[in-house]
C-alpha positions as CSV (number, residue, x, y, z in Angstrom):
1,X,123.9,18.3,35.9
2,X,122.8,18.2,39.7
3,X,120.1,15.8,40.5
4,X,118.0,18.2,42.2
5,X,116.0,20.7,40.3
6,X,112.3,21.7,40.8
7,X,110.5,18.7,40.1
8,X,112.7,16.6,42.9
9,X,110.8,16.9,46.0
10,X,113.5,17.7,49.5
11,X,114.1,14.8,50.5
12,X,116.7,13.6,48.2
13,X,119.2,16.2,49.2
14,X,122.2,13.8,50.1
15,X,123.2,13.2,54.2
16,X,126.6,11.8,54.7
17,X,126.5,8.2,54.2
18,X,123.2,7.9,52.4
19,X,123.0,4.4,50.3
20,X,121.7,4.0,47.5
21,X,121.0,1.1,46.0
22,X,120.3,1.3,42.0
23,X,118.5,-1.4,40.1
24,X,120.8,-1.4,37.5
25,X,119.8,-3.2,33.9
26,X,122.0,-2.6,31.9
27,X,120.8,-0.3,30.0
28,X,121.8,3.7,29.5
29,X,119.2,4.6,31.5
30,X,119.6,3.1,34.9
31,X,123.9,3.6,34.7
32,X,123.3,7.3,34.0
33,X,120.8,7.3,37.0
34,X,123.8,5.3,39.0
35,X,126.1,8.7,37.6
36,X,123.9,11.5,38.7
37,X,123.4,9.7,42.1
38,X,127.2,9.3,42.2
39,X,127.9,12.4,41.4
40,X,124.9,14.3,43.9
41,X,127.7,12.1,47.2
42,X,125.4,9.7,47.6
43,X,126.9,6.2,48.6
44,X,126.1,4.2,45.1
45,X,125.4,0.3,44.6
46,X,124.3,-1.6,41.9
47,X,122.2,-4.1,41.9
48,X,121.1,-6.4,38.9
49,X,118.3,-8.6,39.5
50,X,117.4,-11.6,36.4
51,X,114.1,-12.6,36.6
52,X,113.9,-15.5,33.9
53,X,116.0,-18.5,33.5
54,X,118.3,-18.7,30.7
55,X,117.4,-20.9,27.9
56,X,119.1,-22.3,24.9
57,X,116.7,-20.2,22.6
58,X,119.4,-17.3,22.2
59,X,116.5,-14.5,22.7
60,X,117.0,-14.0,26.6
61,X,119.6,-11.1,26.4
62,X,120.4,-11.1,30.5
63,X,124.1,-12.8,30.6
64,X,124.8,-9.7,28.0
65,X,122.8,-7.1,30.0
66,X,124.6,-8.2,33.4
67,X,128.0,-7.8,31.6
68,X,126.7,-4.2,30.7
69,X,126.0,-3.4,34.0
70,X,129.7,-4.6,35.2
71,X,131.1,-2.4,33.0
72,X,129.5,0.4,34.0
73,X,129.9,-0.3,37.6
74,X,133.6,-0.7,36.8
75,X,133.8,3.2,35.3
76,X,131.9,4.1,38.7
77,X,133.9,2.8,41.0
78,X,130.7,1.2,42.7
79,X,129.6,-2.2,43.6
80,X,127.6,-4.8,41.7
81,X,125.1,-7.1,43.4
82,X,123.1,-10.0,41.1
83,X,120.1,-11.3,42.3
84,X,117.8,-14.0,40.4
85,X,114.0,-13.3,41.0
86,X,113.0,-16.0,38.4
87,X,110.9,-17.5,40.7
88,X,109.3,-15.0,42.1
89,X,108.6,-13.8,38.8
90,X,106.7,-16.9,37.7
91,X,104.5,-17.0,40.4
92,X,103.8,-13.3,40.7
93,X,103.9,-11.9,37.3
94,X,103.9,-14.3,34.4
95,X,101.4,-17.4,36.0
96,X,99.0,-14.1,35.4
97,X,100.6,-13.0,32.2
98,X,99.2,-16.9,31.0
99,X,95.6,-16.3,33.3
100,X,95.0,-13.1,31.5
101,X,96.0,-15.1,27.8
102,X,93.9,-18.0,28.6
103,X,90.6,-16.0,29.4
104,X,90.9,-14.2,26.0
105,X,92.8,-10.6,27.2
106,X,95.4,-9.3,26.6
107,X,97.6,-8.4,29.7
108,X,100.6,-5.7,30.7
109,X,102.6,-8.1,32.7
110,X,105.1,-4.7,32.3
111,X,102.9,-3.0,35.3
112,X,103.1,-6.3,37.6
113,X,106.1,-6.6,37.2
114,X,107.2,-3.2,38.9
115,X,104.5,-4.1,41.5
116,X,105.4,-7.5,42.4
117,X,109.6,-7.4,41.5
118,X,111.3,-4.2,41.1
119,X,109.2,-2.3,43.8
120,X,108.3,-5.4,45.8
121,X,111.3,-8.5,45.8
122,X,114.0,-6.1,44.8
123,X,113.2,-3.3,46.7
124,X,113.5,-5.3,49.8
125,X,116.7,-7.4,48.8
126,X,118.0,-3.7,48.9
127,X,117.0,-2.8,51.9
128,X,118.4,-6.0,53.0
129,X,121.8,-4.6,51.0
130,X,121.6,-2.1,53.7
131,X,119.9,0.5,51.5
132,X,118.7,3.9,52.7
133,X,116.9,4.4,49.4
134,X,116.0,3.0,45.9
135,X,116.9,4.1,42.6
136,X,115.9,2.9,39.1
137,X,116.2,4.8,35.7
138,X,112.5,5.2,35.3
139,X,111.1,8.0,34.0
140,X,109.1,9.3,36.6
141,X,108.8,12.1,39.4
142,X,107.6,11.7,42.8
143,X,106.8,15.0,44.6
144,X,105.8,16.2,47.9
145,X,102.0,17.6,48.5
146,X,101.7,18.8,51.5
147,X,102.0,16.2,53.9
148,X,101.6,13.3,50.7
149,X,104.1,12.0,47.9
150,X,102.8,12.0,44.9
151,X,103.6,10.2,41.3
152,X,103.7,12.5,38.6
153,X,104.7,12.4,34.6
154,X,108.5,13.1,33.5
155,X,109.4,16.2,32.4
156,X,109.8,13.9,28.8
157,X,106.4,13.4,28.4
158,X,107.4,11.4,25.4
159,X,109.2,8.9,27.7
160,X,106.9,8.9,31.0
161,X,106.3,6.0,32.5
162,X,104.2,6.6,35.4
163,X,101.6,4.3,33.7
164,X,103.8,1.6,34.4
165,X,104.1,2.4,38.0
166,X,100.9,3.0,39.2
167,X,100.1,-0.2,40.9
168,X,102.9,0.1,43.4
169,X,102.9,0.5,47.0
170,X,102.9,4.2,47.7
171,X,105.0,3.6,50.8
172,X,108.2,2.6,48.6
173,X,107.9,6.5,47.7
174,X,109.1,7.8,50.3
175,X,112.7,5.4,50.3
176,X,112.2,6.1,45.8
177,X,114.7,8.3,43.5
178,X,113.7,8.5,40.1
179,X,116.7,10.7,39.3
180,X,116.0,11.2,35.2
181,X,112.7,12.3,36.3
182,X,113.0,15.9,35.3
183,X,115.7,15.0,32.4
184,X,115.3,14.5,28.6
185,X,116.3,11.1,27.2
186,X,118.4,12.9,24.7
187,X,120.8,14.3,27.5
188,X,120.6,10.8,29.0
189,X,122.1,9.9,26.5
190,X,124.8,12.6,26.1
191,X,125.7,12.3,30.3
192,X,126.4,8.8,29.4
193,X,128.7,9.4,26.6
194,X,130.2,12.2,28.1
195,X,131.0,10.2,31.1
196,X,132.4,7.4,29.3
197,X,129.7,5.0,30.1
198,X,130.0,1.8,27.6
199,X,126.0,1.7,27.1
200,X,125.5,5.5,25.8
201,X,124.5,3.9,22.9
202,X,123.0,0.8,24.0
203,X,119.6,0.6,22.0
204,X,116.8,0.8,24.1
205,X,114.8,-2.8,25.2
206,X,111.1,-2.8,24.0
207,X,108.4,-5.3,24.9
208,X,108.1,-8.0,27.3
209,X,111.5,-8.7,29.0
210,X,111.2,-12.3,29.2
211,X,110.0,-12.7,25.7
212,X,113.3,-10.6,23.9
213,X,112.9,-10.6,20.3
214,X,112.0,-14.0,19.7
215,X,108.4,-14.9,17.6
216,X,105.5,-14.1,20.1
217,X,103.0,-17.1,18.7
218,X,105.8,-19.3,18.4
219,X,106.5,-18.1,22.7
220,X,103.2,-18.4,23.7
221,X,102.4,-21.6,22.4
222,X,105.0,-23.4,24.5
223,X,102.8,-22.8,27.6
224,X,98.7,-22.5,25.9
225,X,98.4,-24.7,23.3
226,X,96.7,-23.1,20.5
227,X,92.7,-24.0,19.0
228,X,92.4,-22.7,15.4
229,X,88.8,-21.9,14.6
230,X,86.7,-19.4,12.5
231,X,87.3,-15.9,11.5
232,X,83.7,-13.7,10.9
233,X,82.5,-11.2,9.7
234,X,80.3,-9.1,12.3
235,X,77.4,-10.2,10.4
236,X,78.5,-13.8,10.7
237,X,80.1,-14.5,7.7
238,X,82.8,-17.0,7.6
239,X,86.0,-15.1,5.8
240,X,88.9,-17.2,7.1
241,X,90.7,-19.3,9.8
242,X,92.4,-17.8,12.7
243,X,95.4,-19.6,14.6
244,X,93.7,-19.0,18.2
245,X,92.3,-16.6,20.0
246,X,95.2,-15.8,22.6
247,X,97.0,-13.9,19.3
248,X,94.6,-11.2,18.7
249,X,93.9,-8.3,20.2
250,X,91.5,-5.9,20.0
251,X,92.1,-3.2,16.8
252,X,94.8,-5.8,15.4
253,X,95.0,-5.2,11.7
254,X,98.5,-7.1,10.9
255,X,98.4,-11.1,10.7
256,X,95.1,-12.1,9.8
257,X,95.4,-13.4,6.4
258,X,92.2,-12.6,5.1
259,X,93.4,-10.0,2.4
260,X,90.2,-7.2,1.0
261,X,86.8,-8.6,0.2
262,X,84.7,-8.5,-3.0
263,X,82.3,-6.1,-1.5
264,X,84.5,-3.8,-0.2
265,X,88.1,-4.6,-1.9
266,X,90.2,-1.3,-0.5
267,X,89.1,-1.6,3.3
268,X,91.9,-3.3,5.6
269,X,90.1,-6.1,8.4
270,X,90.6,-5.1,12.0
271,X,89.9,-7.9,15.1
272,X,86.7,-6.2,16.9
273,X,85.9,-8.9,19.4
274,X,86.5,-12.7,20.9
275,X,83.7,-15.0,21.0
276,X,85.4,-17.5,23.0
277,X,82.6,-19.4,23.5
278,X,82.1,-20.6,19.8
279,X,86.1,-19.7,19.4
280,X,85.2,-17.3,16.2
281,X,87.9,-14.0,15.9
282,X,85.2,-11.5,14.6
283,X,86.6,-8.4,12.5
284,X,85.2,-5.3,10.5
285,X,86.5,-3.2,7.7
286,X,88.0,0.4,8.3
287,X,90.0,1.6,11.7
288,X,87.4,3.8,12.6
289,X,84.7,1.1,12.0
290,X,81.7,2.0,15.1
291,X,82.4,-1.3,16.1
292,X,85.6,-0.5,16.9
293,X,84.8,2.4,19.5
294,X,83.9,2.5,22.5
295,X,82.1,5.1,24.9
296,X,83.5,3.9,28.3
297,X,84.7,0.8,30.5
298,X,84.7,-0.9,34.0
299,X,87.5,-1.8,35.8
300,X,88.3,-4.1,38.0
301,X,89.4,-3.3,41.9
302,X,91.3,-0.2,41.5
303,X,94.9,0.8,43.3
304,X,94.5,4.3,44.3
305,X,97.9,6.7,44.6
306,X,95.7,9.9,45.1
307,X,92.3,8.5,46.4
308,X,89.8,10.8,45.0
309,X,85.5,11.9,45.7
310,X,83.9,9.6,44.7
311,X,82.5,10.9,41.5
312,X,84.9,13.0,39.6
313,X,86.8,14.1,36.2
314,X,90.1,13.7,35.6
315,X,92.4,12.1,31.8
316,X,93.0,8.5,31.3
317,X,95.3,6.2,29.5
318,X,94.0,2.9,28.3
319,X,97.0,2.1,26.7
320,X,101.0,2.9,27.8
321,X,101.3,5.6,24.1
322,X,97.9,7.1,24.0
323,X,97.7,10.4,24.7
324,X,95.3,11.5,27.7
325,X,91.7,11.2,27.3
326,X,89.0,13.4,29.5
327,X,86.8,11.3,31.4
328,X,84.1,11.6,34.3
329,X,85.1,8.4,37.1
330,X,82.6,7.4,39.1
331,X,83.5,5.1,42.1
332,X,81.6,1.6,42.1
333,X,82.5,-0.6,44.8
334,X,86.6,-1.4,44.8
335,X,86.2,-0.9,40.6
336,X,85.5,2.3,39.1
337,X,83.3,2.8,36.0
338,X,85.0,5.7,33.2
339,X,82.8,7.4,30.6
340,X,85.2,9.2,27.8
341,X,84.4,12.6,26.4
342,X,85.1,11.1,23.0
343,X,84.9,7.7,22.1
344,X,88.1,5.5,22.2
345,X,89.0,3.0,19.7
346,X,90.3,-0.6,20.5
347,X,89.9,-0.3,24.5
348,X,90.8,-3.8,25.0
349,X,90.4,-6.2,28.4
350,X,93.4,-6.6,30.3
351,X,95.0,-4.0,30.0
352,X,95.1,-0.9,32.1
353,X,93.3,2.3,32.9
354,X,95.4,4.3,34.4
355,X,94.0,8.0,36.1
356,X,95.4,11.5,36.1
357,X,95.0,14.4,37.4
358,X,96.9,17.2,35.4
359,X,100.8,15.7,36.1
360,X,99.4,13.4,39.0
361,X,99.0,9.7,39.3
362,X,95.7,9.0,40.7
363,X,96.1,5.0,40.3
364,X,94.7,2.5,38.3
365,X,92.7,-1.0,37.5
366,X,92.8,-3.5,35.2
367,X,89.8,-3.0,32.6
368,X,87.3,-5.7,32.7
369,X,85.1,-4.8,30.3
370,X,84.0,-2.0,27.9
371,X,80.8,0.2,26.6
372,X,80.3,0.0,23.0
373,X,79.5,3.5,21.5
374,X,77.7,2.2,19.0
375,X,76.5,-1.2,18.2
376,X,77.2,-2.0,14.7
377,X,75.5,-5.3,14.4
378,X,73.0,-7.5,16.8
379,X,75.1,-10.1,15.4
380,X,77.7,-12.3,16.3
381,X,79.9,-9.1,17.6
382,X,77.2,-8.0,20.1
383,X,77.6,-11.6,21.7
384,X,81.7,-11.6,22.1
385,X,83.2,-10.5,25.0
């Protein structure tokens, strides 16, 4: 399969010589980016970067991922680099990931760390590598308008992650091959085999890279200690204890050992809001509770990819799987304020609203705060944050 097809924009056609420096993980996705790249006579490097410190815990899976990576390199015929960013990754990405916790949000320390590592510190360790361009296996396009690069969806929609990549610097674009951009995941999947890559059927990593698969309260608690206080009701009744606020977020349903009510027996209890300064987890019965909706939100200073007017409509993502929402943006400042068409349920602080136009990026901010649609009670909910 060629790497150029109608969604690669010109400037990836191959010159002789061109280096390309992959960020390999160790995953299927980045060695089959390595292959097409390979394959398309570009000059191929890999490059695996670590960006926490081992431990003795067992859950940190990079000594395994790096020996992935060699073996795929080995099947290449290309180079392997290792880099440890560890540091930079505490200081960058998670001394904010603990901010963020602390304050009582919940953060996407996924979307710094493309900002501040892979497109920041290990983008320029390859350009000190003597990189022309950088590769990674996102799925993601960049294409040229007019005179301007532009980030747009995968041709996967079910495995885009241009919300990911909003926040960086729309200057790496222009040195940036996402070459699985116009590519499903299942024929990822089948190049690899085909090629003989050891990780074809390497099983996909989900959730925060430095956590792995160990117990998330158990992580967390090694760096904020936990305050166990009062879970209410959101007319102030006292229904339980919660373990601390840090391990809720908004919409949360599972963990809350509460169980059904006399009153209303058959309804499941779902975290509406953080009082933080009484430390009280406040919750309501049914998903679709009004408390649980909300009719816009504010962000804080937003990135911009595409700057747009400054009052405009456009689709939003408050969250990395939700599908696009219509919204009208209005500029505010740096931040932006977003009113949905529909309301949205669980729009929680922290995380990330995240513009589109049609296919195109238009950037994103971190939300700071949200609009009820309703209010369901003048009660303890209408006072948590």
């Amino acid at each position: 399969m060629p790497l150029r097809d109608p969604h690669q924009r010109p400037s990836v056609v191959p010159v002789a010589g061109t280096r390309v420096v992959v960020a390999l993980s160790g995953g299927v996705d980045s060695a089959v980016a390595a292959l097409l790249l390979k394959e398309n006579g570009y000059d191929v490097q890999g490059l695996f970067m670590s960006n926490w410190e081992e431990d003795e815990s067992g859950y940190c899976t990079s000594a395994a991922d790096f020996q992935d990576a060699r073996r795929v390199c080995d099947v290449l015929e290309i180079p392997l680099h290792r880099v440890s960013f560890a540091r930079e990754y505490r200081d960058r990405v998670f001394a904010c990931f603990l901010r963020e916790y602390q304050a009582g949000r919940t953060p996407n320390p996924d979307v710094l760390c493309n900002r501040e590592i892979k497109f920041g510190a290990c983008f320029e360790y390859a350009r000190r590598l003597g990189a022309d361009l950088f590769a990674t296996g996102h799925y993601a396009r960049i294409e040229r308008r007019g005179a301007d690069l532009r980030l747009c969806k995968a041709s996967d929609s079910s495995k885009d992650q241009s919300y990911f990549l909003h926040g960086i610097d729309p200057v790496v674009f222009d040195r940036t091959l996402f070459p699985l951009g116009g590519m499903q995941k299942l024929d990822v999947r089948r190049r690899a085999r085909a090629a003989a890559l050891p990780v074809f059927d390497k099983k996909d990593s989900t959730g925060i890279c430095f956590i792995g698969e160990r117990p998330f309260r158990e992580f967390l608690a090694t760096y904020l200690p936990a305050r166990p206080g009062i879970i209410e009701s959101s007319d102030g009744a006292a229904l339980g204890e919660h373990q601390g606020l840090m391990y809720y977020t908004l919409g949360q349903r599972h963990g809350l050992a509460i169980g059904g009510r006399a009153e209303r027996p058959e309804s499941a209890w779902y975290v509406a809001g953080k009082d933080l300064q009484r430390n009280v987890l406040i919750v309501v019965q049914g998903h679709d509770h009004p408390a649980l909706l909300t009719g816009g939100l504010r962000t804080e200073a937003v990135h911009w990819l595409a700057p747009p007017a400054a009052h405009f409509r456009c689709t939003v993502k408050t969250r990395y799987r939700q599908a696009d929402q219509a919204c009208e943006v209005e500029l505010c400042g740096e931040s932006a304020s977003v009113r949905f068409d529909a309301p949205q349920r669980a729009v929680t602080p922290g995380q990330f609203a995240v513009l589109y136009d049609g296919e195109v990026c238009l950037g994103g901010g971190v939300i700071a705060s949200t609009e009820p649609a309703a209010r369901a009670t003048a009660g303890p909910l209408a006072r948590a944050g």
